[in-house]
C-alpha positions as CSV (number, residue, x, y, z in Angstrom):
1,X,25.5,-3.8,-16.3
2,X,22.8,-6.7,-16.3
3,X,20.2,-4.5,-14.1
4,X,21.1,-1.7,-15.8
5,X,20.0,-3.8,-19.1
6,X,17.1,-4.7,-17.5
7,X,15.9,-1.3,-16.6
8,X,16.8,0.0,-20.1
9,X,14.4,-2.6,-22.0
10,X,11.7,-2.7,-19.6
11,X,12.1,1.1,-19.1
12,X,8.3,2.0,-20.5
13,X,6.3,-1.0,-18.5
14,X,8.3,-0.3,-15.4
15,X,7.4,3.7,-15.8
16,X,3.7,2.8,-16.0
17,X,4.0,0.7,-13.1
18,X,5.8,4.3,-11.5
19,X,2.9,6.3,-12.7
20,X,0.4,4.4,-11.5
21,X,1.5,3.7,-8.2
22,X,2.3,8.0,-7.7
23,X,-0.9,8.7,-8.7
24,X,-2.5,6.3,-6.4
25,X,-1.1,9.2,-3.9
26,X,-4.0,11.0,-4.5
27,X,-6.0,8.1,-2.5
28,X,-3.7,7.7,0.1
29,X,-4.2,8.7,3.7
30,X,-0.7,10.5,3.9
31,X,-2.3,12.6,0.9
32,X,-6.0,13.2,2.4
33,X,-4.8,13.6,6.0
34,X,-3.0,16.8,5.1
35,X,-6.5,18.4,4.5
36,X,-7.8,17.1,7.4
37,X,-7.5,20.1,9.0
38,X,-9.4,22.1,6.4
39,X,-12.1,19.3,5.6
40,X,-12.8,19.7,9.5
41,X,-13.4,22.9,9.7
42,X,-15.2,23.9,6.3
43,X,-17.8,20.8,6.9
44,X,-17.6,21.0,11.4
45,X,-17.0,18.0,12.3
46,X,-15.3,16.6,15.2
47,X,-12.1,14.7,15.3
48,X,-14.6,11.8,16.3
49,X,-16.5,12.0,13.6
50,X,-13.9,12.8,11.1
51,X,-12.0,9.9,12.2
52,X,-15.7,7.5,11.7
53,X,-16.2,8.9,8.2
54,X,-12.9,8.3,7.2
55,X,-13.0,4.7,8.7
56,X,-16.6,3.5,7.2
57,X,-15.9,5.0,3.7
58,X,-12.2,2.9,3.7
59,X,-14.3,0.1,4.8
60,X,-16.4,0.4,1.7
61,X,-13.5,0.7,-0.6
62,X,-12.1,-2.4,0.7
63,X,-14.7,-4.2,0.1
64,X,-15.5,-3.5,-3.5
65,X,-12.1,-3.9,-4.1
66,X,-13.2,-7.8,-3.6
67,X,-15.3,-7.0,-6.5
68,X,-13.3,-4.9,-9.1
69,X,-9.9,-6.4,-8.4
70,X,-10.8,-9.5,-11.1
71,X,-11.2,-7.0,-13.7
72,X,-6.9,-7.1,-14.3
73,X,-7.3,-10.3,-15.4
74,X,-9.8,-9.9,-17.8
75,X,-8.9,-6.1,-19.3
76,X,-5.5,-4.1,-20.9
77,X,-3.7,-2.2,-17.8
78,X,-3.6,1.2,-20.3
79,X,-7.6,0.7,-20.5
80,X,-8.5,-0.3,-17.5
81,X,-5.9,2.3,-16.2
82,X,-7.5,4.7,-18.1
83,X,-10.4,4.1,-16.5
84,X,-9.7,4.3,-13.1
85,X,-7.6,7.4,-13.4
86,X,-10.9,9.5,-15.3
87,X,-13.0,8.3,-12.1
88,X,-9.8,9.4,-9.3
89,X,-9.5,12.9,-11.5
90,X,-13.3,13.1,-10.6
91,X,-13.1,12.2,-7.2
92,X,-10.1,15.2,-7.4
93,X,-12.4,17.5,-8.7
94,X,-15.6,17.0,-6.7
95,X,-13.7,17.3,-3.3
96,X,-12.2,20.7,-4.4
97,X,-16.2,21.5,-5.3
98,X,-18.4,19.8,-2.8
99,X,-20.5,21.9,-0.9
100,X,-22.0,19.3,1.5
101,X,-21.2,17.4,4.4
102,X,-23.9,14.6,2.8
103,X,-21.6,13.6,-0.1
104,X,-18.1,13.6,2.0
105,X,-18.3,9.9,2.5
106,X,-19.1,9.1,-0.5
107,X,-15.7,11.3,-2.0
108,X,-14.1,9.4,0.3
109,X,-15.0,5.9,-0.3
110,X,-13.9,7.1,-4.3
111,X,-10.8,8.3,-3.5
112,X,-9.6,5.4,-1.3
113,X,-10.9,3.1,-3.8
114,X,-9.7,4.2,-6.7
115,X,-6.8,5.5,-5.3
116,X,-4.9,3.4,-2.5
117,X,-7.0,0.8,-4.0
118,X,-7.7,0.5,-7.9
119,X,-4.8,2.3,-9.3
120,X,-2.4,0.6,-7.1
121,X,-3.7,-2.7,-7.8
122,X,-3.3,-2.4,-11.6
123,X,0.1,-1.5,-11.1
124,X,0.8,-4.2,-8.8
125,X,-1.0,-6.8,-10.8
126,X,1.1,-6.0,-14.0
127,X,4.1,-6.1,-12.6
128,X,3.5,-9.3,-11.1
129,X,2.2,-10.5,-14.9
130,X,4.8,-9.2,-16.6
131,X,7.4,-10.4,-15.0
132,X,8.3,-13.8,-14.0
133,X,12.3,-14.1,-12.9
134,X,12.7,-10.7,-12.0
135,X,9.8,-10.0,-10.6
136,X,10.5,-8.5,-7.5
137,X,12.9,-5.7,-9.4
138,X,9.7,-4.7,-11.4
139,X,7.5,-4.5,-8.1
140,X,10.4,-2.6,-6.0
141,X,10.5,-0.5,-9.1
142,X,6.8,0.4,-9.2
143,X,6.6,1.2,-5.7
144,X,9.0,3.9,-5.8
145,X,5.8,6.0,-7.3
146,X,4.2,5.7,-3.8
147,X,7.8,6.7,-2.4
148,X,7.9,9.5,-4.5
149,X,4.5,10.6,-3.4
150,X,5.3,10.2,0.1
151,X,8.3,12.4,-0.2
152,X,7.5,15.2,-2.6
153,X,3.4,15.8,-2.2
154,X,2.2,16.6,1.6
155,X,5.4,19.6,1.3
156,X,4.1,21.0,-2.3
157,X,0.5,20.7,-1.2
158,X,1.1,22.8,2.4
159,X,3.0,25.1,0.6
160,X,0.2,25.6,-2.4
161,X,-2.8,25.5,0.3
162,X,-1.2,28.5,2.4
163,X,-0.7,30.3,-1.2
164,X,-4.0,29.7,-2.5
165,X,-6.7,27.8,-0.2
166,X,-7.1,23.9,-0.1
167,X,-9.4,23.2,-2.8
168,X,-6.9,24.5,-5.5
169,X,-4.4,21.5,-5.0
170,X,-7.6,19.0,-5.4
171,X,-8.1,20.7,-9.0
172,X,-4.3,20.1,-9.8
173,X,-4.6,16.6,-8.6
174,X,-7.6,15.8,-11.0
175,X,-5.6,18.1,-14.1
176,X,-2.4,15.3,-13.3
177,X,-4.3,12.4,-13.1
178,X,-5.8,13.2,-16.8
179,X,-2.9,14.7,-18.3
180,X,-1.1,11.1,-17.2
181,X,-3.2,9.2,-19.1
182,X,-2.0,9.7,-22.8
183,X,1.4,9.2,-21.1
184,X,0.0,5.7,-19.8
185,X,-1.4,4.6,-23.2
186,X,2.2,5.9,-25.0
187,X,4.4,3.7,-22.3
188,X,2.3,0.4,-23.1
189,X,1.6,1.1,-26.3
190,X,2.4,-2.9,-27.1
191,X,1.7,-4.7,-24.1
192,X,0.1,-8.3,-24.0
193,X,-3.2,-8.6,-23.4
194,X,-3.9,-10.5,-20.2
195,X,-5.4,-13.8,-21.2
196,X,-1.7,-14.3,-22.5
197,X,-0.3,-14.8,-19.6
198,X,-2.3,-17.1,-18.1
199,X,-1.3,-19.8,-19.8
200,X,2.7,-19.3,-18.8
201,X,4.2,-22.2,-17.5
202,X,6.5,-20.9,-15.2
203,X,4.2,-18.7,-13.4
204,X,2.5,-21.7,-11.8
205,X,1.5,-21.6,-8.1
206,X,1.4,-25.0,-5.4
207,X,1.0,-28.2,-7.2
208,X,1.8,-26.9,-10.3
209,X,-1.6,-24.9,-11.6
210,X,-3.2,-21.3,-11.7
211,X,-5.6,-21.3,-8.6
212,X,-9.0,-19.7,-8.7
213,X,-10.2,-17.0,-5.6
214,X,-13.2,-19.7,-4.5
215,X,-9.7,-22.3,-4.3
216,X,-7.7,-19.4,-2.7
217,X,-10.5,-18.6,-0.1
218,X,-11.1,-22.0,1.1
219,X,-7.1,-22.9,1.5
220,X,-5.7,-23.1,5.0
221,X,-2.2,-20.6,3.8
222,X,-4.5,-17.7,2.6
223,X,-5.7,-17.1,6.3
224,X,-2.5,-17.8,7.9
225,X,-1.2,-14.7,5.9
226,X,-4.0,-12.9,6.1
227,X,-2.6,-11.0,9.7
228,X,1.0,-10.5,8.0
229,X,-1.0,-8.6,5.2
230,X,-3.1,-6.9,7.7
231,X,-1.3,-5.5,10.7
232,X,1.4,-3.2,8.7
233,X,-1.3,-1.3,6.9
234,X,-3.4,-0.7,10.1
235,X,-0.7,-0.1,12.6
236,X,1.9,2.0,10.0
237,X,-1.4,3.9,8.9
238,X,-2.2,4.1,12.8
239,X,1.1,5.8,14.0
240,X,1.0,8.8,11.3
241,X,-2.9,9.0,11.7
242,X,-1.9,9.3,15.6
243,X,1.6,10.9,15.1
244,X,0.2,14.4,17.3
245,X,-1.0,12.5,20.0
246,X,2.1,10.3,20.4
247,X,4.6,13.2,20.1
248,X,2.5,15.1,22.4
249,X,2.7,11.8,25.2
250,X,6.7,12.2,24.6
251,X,6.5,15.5,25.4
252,X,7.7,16.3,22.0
253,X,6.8,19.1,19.8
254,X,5.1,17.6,16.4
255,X,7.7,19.4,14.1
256,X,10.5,17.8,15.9
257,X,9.0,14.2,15.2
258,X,8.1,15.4,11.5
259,X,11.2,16.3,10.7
260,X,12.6,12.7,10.9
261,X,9.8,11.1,8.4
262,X,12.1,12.1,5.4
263,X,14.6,10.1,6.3
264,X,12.5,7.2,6.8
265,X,11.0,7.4,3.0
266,X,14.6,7.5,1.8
267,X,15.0,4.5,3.9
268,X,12.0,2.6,2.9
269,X,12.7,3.5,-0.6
270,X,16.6,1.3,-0.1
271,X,14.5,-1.1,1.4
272,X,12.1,-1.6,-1.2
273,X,14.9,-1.9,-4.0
274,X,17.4,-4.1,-1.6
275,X,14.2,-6.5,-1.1
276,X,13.4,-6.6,-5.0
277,X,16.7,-8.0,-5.5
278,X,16.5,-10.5,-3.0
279,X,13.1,-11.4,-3.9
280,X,14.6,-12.4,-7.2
281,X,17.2,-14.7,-5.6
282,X,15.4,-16.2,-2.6
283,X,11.9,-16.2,-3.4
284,X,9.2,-13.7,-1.5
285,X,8.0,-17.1,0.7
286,X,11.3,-17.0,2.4
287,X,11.5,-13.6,3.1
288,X,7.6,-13.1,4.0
289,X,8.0,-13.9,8.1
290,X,11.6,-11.6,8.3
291,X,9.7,-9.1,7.0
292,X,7.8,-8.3,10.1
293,X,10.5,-8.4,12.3
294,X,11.8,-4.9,11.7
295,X,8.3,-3.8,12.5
296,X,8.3,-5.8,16.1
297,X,11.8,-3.8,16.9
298,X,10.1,-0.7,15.7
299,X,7.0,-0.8,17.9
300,X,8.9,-2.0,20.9
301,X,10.9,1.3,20.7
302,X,7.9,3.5,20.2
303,X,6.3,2.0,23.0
304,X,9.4,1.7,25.4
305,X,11.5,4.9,24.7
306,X,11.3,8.5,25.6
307,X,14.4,9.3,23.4
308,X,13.9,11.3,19.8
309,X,16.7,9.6,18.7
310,X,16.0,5.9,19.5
311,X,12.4,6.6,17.8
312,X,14.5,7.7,14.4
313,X,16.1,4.0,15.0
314,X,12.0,2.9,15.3
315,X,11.7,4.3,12.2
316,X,14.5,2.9,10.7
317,X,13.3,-0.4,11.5
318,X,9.3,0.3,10.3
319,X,10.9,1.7,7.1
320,X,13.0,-1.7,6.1
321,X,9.8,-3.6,7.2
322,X,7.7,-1.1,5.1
323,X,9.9,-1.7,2.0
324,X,10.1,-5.5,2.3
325,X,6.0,-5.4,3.0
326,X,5.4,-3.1,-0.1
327,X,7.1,-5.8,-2.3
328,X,6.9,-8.9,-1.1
329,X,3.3,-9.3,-0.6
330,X,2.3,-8.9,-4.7
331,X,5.7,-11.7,-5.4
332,X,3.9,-13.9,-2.8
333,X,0.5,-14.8,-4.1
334,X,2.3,-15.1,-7.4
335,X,4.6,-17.9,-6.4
336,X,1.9,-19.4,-4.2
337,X,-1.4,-19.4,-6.4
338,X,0.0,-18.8,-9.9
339,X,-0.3,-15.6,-12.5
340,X,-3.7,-17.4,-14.0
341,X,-6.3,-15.5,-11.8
342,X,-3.7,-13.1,-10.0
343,X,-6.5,-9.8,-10.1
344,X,-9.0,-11.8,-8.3
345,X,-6.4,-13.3,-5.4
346,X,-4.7,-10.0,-4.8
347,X,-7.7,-8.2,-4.8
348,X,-8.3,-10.1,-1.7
349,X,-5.1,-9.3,-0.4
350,X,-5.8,-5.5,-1.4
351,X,-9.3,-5.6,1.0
352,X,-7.4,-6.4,4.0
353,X,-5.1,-4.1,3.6
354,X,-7.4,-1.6,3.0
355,X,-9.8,-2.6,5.8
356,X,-6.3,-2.5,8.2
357,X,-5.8,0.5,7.1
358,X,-9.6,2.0,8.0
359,X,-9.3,-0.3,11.2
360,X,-5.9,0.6,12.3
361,X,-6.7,4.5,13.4
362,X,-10.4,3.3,14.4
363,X,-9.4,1.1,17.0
364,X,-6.4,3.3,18.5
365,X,-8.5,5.9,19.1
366,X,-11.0,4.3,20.7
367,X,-8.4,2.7,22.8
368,X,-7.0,6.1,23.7
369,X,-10.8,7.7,24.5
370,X,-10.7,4.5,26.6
371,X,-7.7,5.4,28.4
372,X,-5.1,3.1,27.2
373,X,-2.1,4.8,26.1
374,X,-1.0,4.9,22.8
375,X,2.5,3.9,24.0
376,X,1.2,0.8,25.6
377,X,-0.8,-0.3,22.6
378,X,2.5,-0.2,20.5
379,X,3.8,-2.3,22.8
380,X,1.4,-4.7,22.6
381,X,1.3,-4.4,18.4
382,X,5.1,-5.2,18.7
383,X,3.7,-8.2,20.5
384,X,1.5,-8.8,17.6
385,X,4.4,-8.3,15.3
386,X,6.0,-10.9,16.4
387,X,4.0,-13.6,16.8
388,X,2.5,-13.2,13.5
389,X,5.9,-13.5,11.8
390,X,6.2,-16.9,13.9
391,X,3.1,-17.9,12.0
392,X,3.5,-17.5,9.0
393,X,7.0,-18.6,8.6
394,X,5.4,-22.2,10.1
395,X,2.9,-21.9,7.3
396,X,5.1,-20.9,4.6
397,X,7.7,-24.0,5.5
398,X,4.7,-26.2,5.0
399,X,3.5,-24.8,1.9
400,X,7.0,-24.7,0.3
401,X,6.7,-28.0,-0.1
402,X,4.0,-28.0,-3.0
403,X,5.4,-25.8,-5.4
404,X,6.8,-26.4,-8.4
405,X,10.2,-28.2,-9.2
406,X,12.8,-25.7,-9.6
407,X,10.8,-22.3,-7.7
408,X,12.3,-20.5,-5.7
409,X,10.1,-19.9,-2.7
């Protein structure tokens, strides 16, 4: 009865936080990779150099991000929202019409930043503001947009490309991004303005104050995380940017190994909410180093078995870490570095996980042109799993120690 409270009279900030994070689909790689076919053929170019376009214009994205992501501190989410979703319905609408190969990257670096970045990080960065006691319900919320996006858009835009062509689902995308924003403005109708927040006592970070980005930069904690916040978007990017090659290694055939992705988006979906609710009890700190566990486990079996059913249990371990990772990171810097600056810190955060996510399918395939097996370099990421959870739970134990009376973290 409480959470069901809770959802009732939060229902229209939590929706926005939904509808932002689905639309950020649209910037996705799980999104732009089901073109890739198409966009390879109509603009002939190589897997190669596919693969290099896609990397450099991430790249790009991530690093403005470092620049825009202070902007949720200083502006509404419905305008800056707003905003961002005119320029991703653009982006839309100039892929489905671009007649050169010249202004590819540049689409590119548009729709991975205001898409997987932008968008996302407005929703992200809200729910974080918003809410202070249960704020890891409002994240796990939020991020069932992606979920959703994950589940429902690669199967309606297959079936809508073999009915009418690929550019016709990049128009739709641009018509649903501007159609959502009246819906946006309507759901936070009366929210605070950001300045606001700020000032909230009980969303103070270590020693008890807001911390600034140049503060954030220069502290010893933001680094040790920096590998935790990293590695999942490279390497879970990597395995579905690679996910022919490695079922062709098995000697699998791709559909057989695509039909078990469903079940792990249900599964990381229960992870997200189950982490939420413990985010809420036992801090995000605590439950920062178990969150990479799962995605040790998950490797090792990718890299170890030749079984289709041990690599659904892979995926059932990547999917609890990919719930736990899509919440816990957004609580974190909250509890850490305080709500005061929160756009600015997790725009950082947002960069490297962007930049993983360029780097992660960059660096396999050069590995496997290189002639190192892509089952051997998930063993050795399981390796890299694990020692980076060892980190940072040292890190975290030290830091716990300079928060707040009374946090949980």
């Amino acid at each position: 009865m409480r959470s069901l409270r809770f959802f009732v009279e939060n229902a229209p900030f939590l929706g926005a936080g939904v509808l932002l994070t689905f639309l950020s689909s649209f910037g996705q790689t799980f999104f732009i990779s089901v073109f890739a076919g198409e966009i390879r053929s109509t603009f002939d170019l190589s897997h190669g150099a596919w693969g290099t376009l896609y990397a450099a214009s991430t790249t790009l994205a991530a690093l403005a991000m470092i620049w825009s992501g202070p902007l949720t501190d200083r502006f509404r989410t419905r305008a800056l929202g707003a905003i961002v979703l005119v320029a991703l319905a653009g982006s839309c609408l100039t892929m489905a019409l671009n007649p050169a190969v010249i202004l590819l990257p540049v689409i590119i670096f548009l729709l991975r930043f205001c898409g997987q970045g932008m968008t996302g990080h407005i929703a992200m960065v809200s729910m974080s503001r918003w809410f202070v006691a249960s704020r890891g319900r409002a994240l796990a919320t939020a991020r069932l947009g992606v979920a959703a996006g994950e589940a429902i858009l690669p199967l309606t835009v297959v079936a809508t490309m073999a009915a009418t062509g690929w550019h016709v689902p990049w128009v739709l995308a641009a018509i649903v991004c501007l159609v959502a924003i009246p819906g946006l403005w309507r759901l936070l109708r009366l929210e605070r303005e950001p300045k606001s927040h700020a000032a909230e006592d009980s969303s103070l970070g270590m020693d008890g104050r807001h911390w600034r980005r140049p503060e954030v930069l220069r502290h010893w904690l933001f680094w040790v995380m920096a590998p935790a916040i990293m590695g999942p978007s490279a390497f879970m990017t990597a395995f579905f940017f690679q996910q022919v090659e490695y079922a062709a290694q098995k000697g699998w055939g791709h559909l057989e190994l695509v039909a078990l992705f469903p079940i792990y988006t249900g599964l990381s979906m229960v992870s997200m909410i189950l982490t939420g609710l413990a985010i809420d009890r036992f801090g995000a700190g605590r439950l920062m180093p178990l969150a990479l566990a799962p995605m040790a486990v998950a490797f090792a079996l990718y890299g170890s078995t030749e079984s289709l059913a041990l690599t659904m249990l892979g995926l059932t371990f990547m999917a609890i870490g990919a719930g736990a990772y899509g919440t816990l990171p957004p609580a974190f810097w909250a509890e850490y570095y305080g709500t005061g600056h929160l756009g600015a810190i997790k725009s950082l955060a947002i960069a490297l996980m962007v930049f993983g996510s360029a780097l992660g399918p960059g660096l396999t395939g050069i590995l496997i042109d290189a002639g190192v097996g892509i089952e051997t370099q998930f063993l050795w990421v399981a390796v890299y799993f694990t020692a980076t959870s060892l980190l940072i739970a040292v890190g975290i134990s030290w830091a716990r120690k300079r928060l707040p009376p009374g946090t949980i973290g």
